[in-house]
N, C-alpha and C positions, 0 to 999 in steps of 0.2 A: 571434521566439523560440519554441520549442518546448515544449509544455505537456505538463508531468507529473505522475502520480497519487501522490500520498504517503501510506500507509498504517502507523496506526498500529493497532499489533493487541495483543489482550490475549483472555488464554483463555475469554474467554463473549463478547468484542468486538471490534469493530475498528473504527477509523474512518478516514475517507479525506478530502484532498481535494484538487481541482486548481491547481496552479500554471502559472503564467508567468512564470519569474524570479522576482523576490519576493513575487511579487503573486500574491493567491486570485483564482482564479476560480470566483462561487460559494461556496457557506457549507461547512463539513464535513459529514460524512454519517454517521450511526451504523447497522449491523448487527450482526445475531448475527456472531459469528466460527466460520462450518461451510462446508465444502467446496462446498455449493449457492451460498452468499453469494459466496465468493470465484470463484466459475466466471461466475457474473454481472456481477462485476466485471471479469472478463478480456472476457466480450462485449459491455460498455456502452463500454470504454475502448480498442477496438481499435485496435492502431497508436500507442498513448499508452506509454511506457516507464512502470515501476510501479513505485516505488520501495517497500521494507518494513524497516520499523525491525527492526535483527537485537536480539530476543527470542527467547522459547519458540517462539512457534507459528509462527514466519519459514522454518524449511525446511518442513515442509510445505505451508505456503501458496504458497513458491514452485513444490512440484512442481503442485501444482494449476496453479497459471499457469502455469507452462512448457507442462503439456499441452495449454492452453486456445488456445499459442501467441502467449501477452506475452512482450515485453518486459521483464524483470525485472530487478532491483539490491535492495540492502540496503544499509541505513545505520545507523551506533553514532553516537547523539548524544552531542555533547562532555558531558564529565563535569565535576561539578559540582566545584568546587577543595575545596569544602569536606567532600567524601565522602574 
């Protein structure tokens, strides 16, 4: 099964981590959330698709990855019934 990066980002943070199916690989990871951060993530994870929770700062993290040349997607997680 193919292992991917799951990034949950928030405008001073983000954090990230790897899957395999359901399963972590690996604890999550916290960083600033800037441009420098998110470039390092595209060359620690090369070849890993990158998924980013669609929020505020989800397109331009992804143009940063795009340019880094990831693998990128976005994800809305299901909403709570009670919102």
């Amino acid at each position: 099964m193919q292992r991917v990066v799951g990034v949950d980002a928030h405008k001073a943070s983000l954090t990230y981590v790897v899957r395999e199916g359901q399963e972590m690989v690996g604890r999550p990871v916290r960083r600033k959330n800037t441009p420098d951060e998110v470039r390092e993530l595209a060359r620690k994870f090369v070849g890993y698709p990158i998924v980013i929770e669609a929020c505020g700062p989800h397109e331009w993290m992804s143009d940063v990855l795009n340019e880094e040349g990831a693998k990128v997607g976005s994800c809305r997680p299901p909403m709570d019934p009670k919102d």
